[in-house]
Each structure stands twice: as structure tokens, then as C-alpha cells.
C-alpha positions in Angstrom: -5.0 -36.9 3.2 -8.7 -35.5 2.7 -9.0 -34.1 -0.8 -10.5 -30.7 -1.7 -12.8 -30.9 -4.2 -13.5 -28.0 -6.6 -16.5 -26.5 -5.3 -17.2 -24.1 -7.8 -17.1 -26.7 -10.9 -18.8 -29.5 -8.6 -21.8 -27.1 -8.2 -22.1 -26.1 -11.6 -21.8 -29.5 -12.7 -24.8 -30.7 -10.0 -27.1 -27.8 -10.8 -26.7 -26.5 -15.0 -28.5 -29.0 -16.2 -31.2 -28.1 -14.5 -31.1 -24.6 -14.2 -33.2 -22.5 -16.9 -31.1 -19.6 -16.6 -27.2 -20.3 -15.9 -25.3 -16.8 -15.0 -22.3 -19.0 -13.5 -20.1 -19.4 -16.3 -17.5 -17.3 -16.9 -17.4 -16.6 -20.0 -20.2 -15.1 -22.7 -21.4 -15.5 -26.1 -19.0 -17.9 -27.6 -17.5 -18.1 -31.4 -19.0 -20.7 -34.0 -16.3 -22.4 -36.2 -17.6 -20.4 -39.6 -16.2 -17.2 -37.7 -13.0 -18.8 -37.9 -12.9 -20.8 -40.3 -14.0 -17.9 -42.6 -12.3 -18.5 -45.9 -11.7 -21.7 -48.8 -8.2 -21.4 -47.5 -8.6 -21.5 -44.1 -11.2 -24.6 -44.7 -8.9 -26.5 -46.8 -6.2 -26.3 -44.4 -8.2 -27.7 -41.7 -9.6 -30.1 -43.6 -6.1 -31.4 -44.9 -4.4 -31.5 -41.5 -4.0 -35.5 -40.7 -5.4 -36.4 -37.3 -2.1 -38.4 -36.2 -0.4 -37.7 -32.6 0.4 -33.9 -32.3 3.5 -32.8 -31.3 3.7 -32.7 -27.3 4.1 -29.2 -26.5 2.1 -28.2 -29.7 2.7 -27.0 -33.5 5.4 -24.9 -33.6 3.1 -22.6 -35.1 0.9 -22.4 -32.7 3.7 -22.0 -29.8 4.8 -18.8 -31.9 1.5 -17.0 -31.9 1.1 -17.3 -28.1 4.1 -16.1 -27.2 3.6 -13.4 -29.6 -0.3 -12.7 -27.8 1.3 -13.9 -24.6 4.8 -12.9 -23.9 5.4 -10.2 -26.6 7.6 -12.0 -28.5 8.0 -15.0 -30.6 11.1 -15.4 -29.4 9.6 -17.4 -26.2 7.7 -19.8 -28.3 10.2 -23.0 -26.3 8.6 -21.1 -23.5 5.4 -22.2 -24.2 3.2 -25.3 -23.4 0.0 -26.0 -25.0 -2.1 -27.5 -22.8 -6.4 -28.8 -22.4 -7.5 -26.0 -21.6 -6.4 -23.4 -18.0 -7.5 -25.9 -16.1 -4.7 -28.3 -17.3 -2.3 -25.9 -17.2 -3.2 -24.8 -13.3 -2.7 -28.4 -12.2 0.3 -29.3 -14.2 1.9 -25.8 -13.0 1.0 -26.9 -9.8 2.1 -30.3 -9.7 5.6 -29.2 -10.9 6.4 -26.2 -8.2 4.5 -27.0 -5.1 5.3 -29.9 -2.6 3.7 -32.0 0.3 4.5 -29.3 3.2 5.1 -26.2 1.0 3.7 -22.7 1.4 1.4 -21.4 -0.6 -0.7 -18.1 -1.0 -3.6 -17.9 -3.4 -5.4 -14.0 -3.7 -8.9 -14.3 -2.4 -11.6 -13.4 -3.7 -10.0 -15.8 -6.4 -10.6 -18.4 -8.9 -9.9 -21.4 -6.3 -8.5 -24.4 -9.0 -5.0 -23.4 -7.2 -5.9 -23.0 -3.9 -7.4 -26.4 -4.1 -4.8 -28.4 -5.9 -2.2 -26.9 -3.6 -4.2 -28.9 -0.6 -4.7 -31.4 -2.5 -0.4 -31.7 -3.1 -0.2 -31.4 1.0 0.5 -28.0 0.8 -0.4 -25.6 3.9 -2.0 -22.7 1.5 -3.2 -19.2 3.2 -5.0 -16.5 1.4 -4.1 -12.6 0.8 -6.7 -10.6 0.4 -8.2 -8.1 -2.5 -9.8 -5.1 -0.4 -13.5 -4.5 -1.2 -12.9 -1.2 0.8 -10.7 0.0 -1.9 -12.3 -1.3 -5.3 -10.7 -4.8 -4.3 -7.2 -3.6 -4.6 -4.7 -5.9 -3.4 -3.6 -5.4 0.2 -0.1 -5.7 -0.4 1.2 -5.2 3.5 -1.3 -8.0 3.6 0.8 -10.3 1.6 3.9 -9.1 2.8 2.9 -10.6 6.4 1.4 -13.9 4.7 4.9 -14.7 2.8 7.4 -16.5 4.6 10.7 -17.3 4.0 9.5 -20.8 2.8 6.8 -19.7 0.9 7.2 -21.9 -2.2 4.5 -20.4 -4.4 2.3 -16.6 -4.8 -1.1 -17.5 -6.7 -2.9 -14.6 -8.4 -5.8 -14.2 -11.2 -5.6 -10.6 -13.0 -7.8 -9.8 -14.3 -9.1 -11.4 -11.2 -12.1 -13.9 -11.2 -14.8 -13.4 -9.6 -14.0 -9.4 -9.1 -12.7 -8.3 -12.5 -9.2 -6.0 -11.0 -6.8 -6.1 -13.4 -3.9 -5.6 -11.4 -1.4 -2.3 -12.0 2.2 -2.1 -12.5 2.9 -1.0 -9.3 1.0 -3.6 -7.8 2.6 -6.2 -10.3 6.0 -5.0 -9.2 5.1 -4.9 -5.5 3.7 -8.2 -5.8 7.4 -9.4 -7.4 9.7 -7.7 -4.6 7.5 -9.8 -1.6 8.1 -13.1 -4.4 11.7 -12.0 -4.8 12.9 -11.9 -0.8 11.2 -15.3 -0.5 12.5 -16.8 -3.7 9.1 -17.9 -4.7 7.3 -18.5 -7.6 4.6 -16.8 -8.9 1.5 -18.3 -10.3 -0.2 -16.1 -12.6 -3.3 -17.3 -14.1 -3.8 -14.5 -16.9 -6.9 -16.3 -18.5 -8.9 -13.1 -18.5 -6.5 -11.3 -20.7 -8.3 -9.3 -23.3 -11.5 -8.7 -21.6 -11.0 -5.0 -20.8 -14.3 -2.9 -20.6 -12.8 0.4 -20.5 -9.4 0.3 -22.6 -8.2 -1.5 -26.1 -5.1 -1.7 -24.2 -4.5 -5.6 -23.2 -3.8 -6.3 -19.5 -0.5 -6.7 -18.4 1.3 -9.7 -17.9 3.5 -10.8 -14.9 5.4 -12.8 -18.1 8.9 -11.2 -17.9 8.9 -9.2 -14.7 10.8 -11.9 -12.5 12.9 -15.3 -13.2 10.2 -17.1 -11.5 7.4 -16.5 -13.0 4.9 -18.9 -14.8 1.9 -17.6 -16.8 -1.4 -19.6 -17.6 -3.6 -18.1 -20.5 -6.6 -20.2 -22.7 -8.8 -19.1 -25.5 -11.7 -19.7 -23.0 -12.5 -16.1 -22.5 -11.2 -13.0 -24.7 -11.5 -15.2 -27.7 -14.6 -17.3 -27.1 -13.9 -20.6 -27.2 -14.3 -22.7 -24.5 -15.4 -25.7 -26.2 -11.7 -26.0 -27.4 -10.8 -26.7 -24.5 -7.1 -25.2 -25.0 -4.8 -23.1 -23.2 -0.9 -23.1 -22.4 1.5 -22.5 -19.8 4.2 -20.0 -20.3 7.4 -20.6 -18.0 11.6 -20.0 -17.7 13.1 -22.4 -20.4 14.7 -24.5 -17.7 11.5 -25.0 -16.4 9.9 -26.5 -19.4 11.3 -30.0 -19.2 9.5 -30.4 -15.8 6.3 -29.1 -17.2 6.5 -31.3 -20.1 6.5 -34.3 -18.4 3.4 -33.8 -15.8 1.5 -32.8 -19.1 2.9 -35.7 -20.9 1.5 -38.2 -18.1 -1.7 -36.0 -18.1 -2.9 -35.6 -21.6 0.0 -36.5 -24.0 -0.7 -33.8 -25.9 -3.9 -31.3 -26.7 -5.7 -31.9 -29.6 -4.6 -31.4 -33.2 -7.9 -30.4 -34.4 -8.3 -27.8 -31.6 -4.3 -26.7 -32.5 -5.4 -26.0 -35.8 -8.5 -23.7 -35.0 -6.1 -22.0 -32.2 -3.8 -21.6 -35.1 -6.5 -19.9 -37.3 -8.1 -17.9 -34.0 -4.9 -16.4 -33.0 -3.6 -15.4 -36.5 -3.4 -11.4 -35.8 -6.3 -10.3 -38.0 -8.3 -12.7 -36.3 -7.7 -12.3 -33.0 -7.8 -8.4 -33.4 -11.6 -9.5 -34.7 -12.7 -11.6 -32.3 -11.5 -9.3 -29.1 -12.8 -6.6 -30.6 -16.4 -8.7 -30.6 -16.4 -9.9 -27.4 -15.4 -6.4 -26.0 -18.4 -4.8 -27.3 -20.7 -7.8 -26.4 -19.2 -7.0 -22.5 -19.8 -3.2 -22.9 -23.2 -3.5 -24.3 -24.2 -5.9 -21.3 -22.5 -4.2 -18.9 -24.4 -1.6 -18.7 -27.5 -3.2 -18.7 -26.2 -5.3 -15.6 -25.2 -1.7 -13.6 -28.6 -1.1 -14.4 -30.5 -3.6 -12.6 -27.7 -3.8 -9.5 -28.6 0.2 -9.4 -32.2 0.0 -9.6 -31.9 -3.2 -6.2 -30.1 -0.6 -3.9 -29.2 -1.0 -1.1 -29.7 -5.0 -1.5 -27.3 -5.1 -3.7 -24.1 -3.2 -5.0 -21.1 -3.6 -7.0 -17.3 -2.1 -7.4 -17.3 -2.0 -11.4 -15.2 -4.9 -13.3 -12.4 -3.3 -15.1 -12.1 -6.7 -17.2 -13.9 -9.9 -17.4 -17.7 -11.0 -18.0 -17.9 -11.3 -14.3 -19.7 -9.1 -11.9 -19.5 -10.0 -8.4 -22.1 -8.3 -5.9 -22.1 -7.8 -2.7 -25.9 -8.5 -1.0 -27.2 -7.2 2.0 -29.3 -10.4 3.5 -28.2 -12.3 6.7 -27.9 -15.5 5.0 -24.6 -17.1 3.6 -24.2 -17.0 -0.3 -24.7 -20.5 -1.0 -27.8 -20.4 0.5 -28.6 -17.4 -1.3 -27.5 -19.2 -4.9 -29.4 -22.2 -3.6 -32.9 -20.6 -3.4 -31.9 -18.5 -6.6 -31.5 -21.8 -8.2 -34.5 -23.9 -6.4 -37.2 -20.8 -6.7 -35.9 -18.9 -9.8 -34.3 -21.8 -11.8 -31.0 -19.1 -12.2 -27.9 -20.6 -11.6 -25.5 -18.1 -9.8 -22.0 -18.6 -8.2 -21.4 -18.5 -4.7 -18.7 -16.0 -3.0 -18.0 -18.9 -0.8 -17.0 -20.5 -4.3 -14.3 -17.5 -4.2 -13.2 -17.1 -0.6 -15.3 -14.3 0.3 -18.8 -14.1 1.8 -22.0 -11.7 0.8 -21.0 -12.1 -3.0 -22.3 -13.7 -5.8 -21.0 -14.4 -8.7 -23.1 -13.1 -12.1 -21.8 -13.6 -15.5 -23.3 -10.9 -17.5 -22.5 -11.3 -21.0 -25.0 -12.6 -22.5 -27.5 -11.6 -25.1 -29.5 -8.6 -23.8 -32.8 -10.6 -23.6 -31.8 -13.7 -21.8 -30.3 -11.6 -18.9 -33.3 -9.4 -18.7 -35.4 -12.8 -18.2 -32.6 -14.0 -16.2 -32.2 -10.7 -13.9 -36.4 -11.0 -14.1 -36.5 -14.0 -12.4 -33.2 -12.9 -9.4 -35.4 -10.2 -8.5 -37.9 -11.7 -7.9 -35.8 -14.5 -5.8 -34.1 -11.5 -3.6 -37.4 -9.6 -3.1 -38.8 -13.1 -1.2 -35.7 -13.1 0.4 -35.7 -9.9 1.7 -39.3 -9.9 2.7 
């Protein structure tokens, strides 16, 4: 079987380290331990935690506050598996619901760790789309046609990466009736969650909606820490068990260091704080990124992100979008990612959240790029 390698990750592994200006993360401005860690108290606890084996699933603890932030309830918290990060979670979730010859359909554009692992299980995986003609609204007759009666698995990001849709309840519930008729699962990567630009209102969740669903969220994004590398999997208590023993072959456990930050993050004053910051942090840059996308019309355009640090514009060049990233990268030294990265042509991909100078330099040095291009 020929593998599928991760092409977004592969090329941002090849090219940041040598890229002076990377816009193809996706997230922004991330925490320092001191804005957690922000008290005696909170210091002494984590400095008295004892760096033994963690418990599996994680600290009960821990388990509570994301099902609280997750799933609305601490009631869920057997529901929950902390894992390393989204990217564990995807490929454990994965692992435990698809099969060699399943059917799988992943939204497109879309963040592709799914689509890729499916392949990589010997799944046959087709893509629904999001309609640029409409804002990238799902076309839901679309998926309707694409689900079969075997279909084992619906993948979806909301808010999506790379086009930042949060996805409605009608569309959630739409999205549930094809899953329903098909007795499939749905795969909701939710990692996005509390990046909202133009509400304080968190995005809903397909967590609850549908006895088949399972729900990946990290503290990646919203709350600013990558580097912690920790994120869970939410999922039907009979479920679990399954889960638990892919992650248990995978990682054991996530670390007990990072549990004990995530504890501290996700406390409720906390995580109120820390939304609240990176919110304003997207607000503030958005509109310095509308900016510089309206002043390069008609090369370039956008439909707004609703959520996310992610703007994904459409170009107007006859060249293919790696090739565009590729002389963004060689000429400019900014690192961009593809729309091929996503599924869909005559995008890139630009994180904008960064501090207001850096992406002026970085924006700088794209035009500059685009206007050769264009010449």
C-alpha cells in the first residue's frame, strides 16, 4: 500500500527553518508559562506534582474541565481522552473507526491529517466540498450524493482550517441526518474552538447531537499553547475502551507536566483570560490583513474568516499554489501554505496573527513576490 504522507506538515517541516518570515502556522502569538502559572499557589503546585507515570486517560481533573469547556458538562469527563496533542487524537480516532476498504468523506478545503490517515488505513476517502461561491458554505446536497450506505466515517473541521466557517446549526444538523441514514460516524475536529472574530459566543460543538459522534479539541489554538503539545478526544462511553488502547500503544499517556499546566490553563478564570487575549490579538490583526488583501485587488481576495487565525485567499495568477508558495518562499523568504495542502487550488494559506510589525514586514516582502509574479 503507497502511504500518504502529510503534505502540509512535511513542507513546513522542509522549509521553516529557513524561511525568515513563516505565515503557515496555524496558530498566533502563543502563552509563556508566567501567564499561567501566575500565582505562589499555582507555582507550588506545579512544582510539587511528582513526575511518575500519569494516569492513562489523564488526571481526573483535567478530564473534568474539558468536558466542562468541551461537552458542557462535567458529567462526560469518562468521555474524555487526553491525548499529545490533535494530531494524536486524529490518528487514534482514526485508527479505531475506519478500516482497510471503508468509506470515508473528509470536507475539503480541510485540514487533511484525516484524509490522509484514512488512506493510509486502506480506506477509499472522497471529499465534500465547502462552496467558495457562497462564503464556503457546506454544499450539503453535495455530501448527501458522496455518502453511501457503507460510508463508515463523515470528517469535518469547524471552525474549518484553512477557511475559517464555523459551521451553523442547521448545517450541523443537516450534516447529522446524511450521518444518521448511513449509520456513520462523524469525525469532528473542533480544534478551532474559541477563535471567534466576530462573537464571545463559543462555536458549537457536534458533541451531543448524534450517538456517533467523536470530537477532537487541543489547547493548540484558542488557548495558545502549542508547545504542550496536548489535546483530547471526546467520544460515546462505549467507545472509550477502544480509544484507550490505540492511545495506549501510541503514547501511554500525555505528559504529567503538560496535564498540570492544562489543568491551570483551563481553570475557568483562566481560560476566560486567555480567550479573551487571543481574540483581540485576532481582531487587531485581522484588520490589518483585510487591509493589505484590499489594497492587491483583483490579485487577490478573500471571504472573511468567522474564526481562526487563518485567512485563506484566493489569487488570480495561472500558476498552481505550490508553485506560488514556492517562489514566495525562494524570492521572499515567507513561508505560506499551499491550497493544494487543503484540497483546493488558487488559495493560500496566511496565518495572520501575529504582531502588527512582523506581518507588515512579512506582507512587505508577499507583495513584492506577487507583483514579479504578476508582471
Amino acid at each position: 500500500m503507497t502511504f500518504t504522507p502529510f503534505d502540509l506538515l512535511d513542507w513546513q517541516g522542509r522549509l521553516g527553518g529557513t524561511a525568515t518570515h513563516s505565515l503557515a502556522d496555524s496558530g498566533c502569538r502563543p502563552v509563556r508559562l508566567r501567564d499561567i502559572v501566575d500565582s505562589e499557589q499555582a507555582l507550588d503546585r506545579l512544582l510539587s506534582g511528582e513526575l511518575g507515570y500519569p494516569p492513562t486517560c489523564g488526571t481526573d481533573l483535567l478530564r473534568t474541565e474539558i468536558a466542562q469547556w468541551h461537552a458542557g458538562s462535567a458529567e462526560h469527563a469518562s468521555e474524555v481522552i487526553v491525548t499529545v496533542g490533535a494530531a494524536e487524537a486524529n490518528t487514534v480516532a482514526v485508527e479505531t473507526l475506519v478500516r482497510p476498504g471503508d468509506h470515508v468523506v473528509t470536507m475539503a478545503p480541510g485540514y487533511r491529517q484525516v484524509w490522509g490517515a484514512a488512506r493510509n488505513r486502506g480506506a477509499e476517502v472522497e471529499d465534500f466540498p465547502l462552496d467558495p461561491r457562497r462564503g464556503w458554505r457546506p454544499d450539503i446536497d453535495a455530501l448527501a450524493r458522496a455518502v453511501r450506505p457503507d460510508t463508515r466515517a463523515i470528517s469535518v473541521t469547524t471552525p474549518n482550517n484553512p477557511a475559517g466557517i464555523v459551521l451553523t446549526e442547521e448545517e450541523m444538523e443537516a450534516i447529522v441526518a446524511i450521518a444518521d441514514r448511513a449509520g456513520a460516524w462523524i469525525l469532528s475536529d473542533e480544534v478551532h474552538r474559541g477563535t471567534e472574530l466576530r462573537t464571545e459566543e463559543v462555536s458549537p460543538s457536534f458533541w451531543g447531537r448524534y450517538d456517533r459522534v467523536v470530537c477532537v479539541g487541543s489547547l493548540s489554538k484558542a488557548l495558545g499553547m502549542p508547545g504542550l503539545r496536548l489535546g483530547w478526544l471526546v467520544a460515546p462511553a462505549a467507545l472509550v475502551p477502544q480509544l484507550r488502547r490505540r492511545h495506549e500503544y501510541a503514547t501511554v499517556s500525555a505528559a504529567g507536566p503538560a496535564m498540570a499546566v492544562a489543568e491551570l490553563a483551563l481553570a475557568p478564570a483562566t481560560r476566560t483570560r486567555l480567550l479573551d487575549r487571543y481574540r483581540g490579538f485576532l481582531r487587531e490583526s485581522w484588520t490589518q490583513m483585510q487591509q493589505w488583501i484590499d489594497a492587491h485587488d483583483p490579485l487577490l481576495s478573500v471571504v472573511p474568516p468567522e474564526a481562526t487565525s487563518l485567512a485563506f485567499v484566493r489569487y488570480d495568477l495561472d500558476l498552481s499554489s505550490t508553485e506560488v508558495a514556492e517562489a514566495l518562499h525562494a524570492r521572499g523568504g515567507v513561508l505560506v501554505g499551499a491550497g493544494a495542502h487543503f484540497g483546493t487550488e488558487q488559495h493560500l494559506r496566511f496565518t495572520y496573527g501575529l504582531e502588527p510589525a512582523k506581518l507588515a514586514a512579512a506582507l512587505e516582502k508577499t507583495s513584492l513576490v506577487l507583483k514579479e509574479l504578476s508582471a
